[in-house]
C-alpha positions in Angstrom: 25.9 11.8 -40.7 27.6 14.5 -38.1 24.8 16.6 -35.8 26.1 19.5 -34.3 24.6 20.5 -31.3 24.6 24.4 -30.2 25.0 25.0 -26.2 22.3 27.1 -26.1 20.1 24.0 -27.5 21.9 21.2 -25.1 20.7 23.5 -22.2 17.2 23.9 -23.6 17.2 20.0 -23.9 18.7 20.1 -20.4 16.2 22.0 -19.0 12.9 19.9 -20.6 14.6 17.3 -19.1 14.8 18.7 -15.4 11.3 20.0 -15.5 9.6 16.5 -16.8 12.1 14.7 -13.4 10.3 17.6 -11.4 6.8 16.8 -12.5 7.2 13.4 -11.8 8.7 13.9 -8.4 6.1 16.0 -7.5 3.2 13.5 -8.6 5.3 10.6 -7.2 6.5 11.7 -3.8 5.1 15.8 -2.8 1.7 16.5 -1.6 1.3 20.0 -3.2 -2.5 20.3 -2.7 -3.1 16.8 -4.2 -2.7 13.1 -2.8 0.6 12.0 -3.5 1.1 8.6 -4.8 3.3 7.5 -1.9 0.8 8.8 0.3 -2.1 6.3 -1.2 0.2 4.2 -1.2 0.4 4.1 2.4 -2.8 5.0 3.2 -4.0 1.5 1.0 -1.8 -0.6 2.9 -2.7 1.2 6.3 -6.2 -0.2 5.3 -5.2 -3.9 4.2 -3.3 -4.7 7.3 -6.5 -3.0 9.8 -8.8 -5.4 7.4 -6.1 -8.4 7.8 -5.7 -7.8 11.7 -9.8 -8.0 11.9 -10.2 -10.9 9.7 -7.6 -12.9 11.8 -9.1 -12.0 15.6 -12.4 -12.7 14.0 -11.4 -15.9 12.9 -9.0 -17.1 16.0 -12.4 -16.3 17.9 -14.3 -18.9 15.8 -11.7 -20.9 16.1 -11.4 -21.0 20.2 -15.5 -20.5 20.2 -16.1 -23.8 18.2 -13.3 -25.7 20.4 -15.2 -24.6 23.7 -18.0 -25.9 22.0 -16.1 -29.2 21.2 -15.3 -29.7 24.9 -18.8 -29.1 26.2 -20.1 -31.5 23.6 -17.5 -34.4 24.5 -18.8 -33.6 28.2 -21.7 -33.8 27.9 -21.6 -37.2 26.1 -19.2 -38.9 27.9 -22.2 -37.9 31.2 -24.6 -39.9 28.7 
């Protein structure tokens, strides 16, 4: 089975096409009065690594604050 396809209806086709890649550019990587994807993108792992470098300063400070306390302890007991 042969389809014959006019010019004017490749171009139609042609155009659809270019317009559905231009709405998904735009939601994917424009910020044309909304939030773009990429830019929540970034702005979620902006957040992680903020939470990440907290979580690790808090917990190197536990870390050092229970081996002072380790060290006082042992001298303590070894004066006993």
């Amino acid at each position: 089975m042969s389809v014959c396809v006019t010019k004017e209806e490749c171009a139609a086709q042609h155009a659809a096409v270019l317009a559905k890649l231009e709405s998904i550019e735009s939601r994917l990587f424009v910020d044309n009065g909304h939030t773009s994807m990429q830019t929540r993108l970034a702005r979620h792992e902006m957040v992680i690594r903020a939470l990440l470098w907290v979580v690790s300063v808090v917990v190197g400070t536990v870390i050092a604050g229970a081996v002072s306390a380790c060290a006082v302890l042992v001298k303590v007991l070894a004066k006993v």
